[in-house]
One Martini backbone bead per residue (centre of mass of N, CA, C, O) as a GRO file, in nm:
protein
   87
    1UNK     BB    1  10.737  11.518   3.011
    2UNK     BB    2  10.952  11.435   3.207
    3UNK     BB    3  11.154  11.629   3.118
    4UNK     BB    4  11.002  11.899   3.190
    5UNK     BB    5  10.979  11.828   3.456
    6UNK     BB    6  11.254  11.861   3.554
    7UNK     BB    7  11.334  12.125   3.469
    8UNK     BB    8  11.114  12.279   3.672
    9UNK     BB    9  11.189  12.165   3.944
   10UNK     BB   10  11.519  12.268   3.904
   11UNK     BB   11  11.428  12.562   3.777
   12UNK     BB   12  11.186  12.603   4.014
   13UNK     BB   13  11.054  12.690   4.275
   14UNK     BB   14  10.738  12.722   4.232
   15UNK     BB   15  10.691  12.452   4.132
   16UNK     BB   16  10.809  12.283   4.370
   17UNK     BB   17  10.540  12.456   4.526
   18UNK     BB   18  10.297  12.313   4.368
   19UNK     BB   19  10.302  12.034   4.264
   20UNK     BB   20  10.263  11.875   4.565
   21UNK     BB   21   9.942  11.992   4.505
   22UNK     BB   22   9.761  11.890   4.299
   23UNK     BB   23   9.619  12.149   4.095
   24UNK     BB   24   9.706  12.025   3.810
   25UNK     BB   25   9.524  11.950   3.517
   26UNK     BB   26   9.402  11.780   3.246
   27UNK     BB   27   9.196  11.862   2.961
   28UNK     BB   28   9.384  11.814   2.729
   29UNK     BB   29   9.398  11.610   2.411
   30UNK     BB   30   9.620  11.565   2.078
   31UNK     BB   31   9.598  11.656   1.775
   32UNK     BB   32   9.825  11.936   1.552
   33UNK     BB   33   9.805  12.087   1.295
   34UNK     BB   34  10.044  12.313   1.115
   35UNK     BB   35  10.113  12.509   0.798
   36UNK     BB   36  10.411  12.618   0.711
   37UNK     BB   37  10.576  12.839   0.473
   38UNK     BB   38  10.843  12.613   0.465
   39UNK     BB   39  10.793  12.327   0.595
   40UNK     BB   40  10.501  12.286   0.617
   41UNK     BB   41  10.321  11.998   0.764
   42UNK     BB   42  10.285  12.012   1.146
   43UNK     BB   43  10.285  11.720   1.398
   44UNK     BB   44  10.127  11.756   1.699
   45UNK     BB   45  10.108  11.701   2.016
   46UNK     BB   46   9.897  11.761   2.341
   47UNK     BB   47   9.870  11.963   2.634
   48UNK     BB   48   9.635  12.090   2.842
   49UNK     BB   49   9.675  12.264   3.126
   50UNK     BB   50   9.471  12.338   3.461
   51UNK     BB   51   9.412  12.501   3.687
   52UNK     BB   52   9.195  12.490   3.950
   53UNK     BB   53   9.138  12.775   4.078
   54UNK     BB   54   9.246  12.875   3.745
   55UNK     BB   55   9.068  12.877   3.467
   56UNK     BB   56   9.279  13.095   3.315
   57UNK     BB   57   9.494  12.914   3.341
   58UNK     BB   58   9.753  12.807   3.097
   59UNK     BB   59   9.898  12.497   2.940
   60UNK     BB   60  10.059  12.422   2.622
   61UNK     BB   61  10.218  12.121   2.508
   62UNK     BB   62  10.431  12.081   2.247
   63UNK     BB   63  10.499  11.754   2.044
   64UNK     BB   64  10.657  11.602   1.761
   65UNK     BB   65  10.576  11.368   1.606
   66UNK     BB   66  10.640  11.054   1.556
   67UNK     BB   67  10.689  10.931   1.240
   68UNK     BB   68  10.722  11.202   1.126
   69UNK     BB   69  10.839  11.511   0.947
   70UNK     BB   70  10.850  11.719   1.207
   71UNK     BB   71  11.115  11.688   1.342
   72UNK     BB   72  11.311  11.765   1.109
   73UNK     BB   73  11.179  12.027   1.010
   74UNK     BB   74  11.234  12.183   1.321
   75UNK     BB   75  11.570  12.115   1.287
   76UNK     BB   76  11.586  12.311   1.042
   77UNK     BB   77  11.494  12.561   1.172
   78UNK     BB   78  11.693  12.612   1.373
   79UNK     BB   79  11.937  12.591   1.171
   80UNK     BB   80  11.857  12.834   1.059
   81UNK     BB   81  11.818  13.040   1.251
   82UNK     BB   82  12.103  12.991   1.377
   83UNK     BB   83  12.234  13.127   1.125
   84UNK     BB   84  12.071  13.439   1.108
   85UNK     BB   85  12.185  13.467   1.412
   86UNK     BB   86  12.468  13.533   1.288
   87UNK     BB   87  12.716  13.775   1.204
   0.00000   0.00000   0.00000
C-alpha cells in the first residue's frame, strides 16, 4: 500500500490535494479467490476505501498474497501477455 501511496502522491495532482484531507475511510478487507481460465485459483488480499462524502465512490486494491502461487502465476500471464502483443 505504501508503494501505491507513493506512486499516487507523485503523479497526482489531486491526490496530493485530497489526501491531507484524510476523506477517505477504508471499509472493508479480506482475501478474495477467482478462479482464471489459464492460471487456476488467484488469490489477493483486498482493501476497499471509500470516500466520506462520497458513498457512491469506491477503490478496490488487489495484492497477491505472498506464501501463495499467485505472485508465480500473474508473473507468468504478464509474461504472456507481453509476449503476444509484440508484432
Amino acid at each position: 500500500m505504501q508503494e501505491l501511496l507513493q506512486e499516487l502522491l507523485c503523479d497526482s495532482s489531486e491526490f496530493r490535494t485530497w489526501w491531507p484531507e484524510h476523506e477517505v475511510q477504508r471499509i472493508q478487507e479480506g482475501h478474495k479467490a477467482f478462479d482464471h481460465p489459464e492460471a487456476g485459483r488467484l488469490i489477493f488480499e483486498h482493501l476497499t476505501f471509500q470516500v466520506y462524502d462520497t458513498p457512491n465512490l469506491k477503490v478496490t486494491v488487489y495484492t497477491p498474497v505472498e506464501g501463495t502461487e499467485t505472485p508465480a502465476k500473474i508473473n507468468q500471464l504478464l509474461r504472456e501477455w507481453e509476449g503476444a502483443s509484440l508484432p
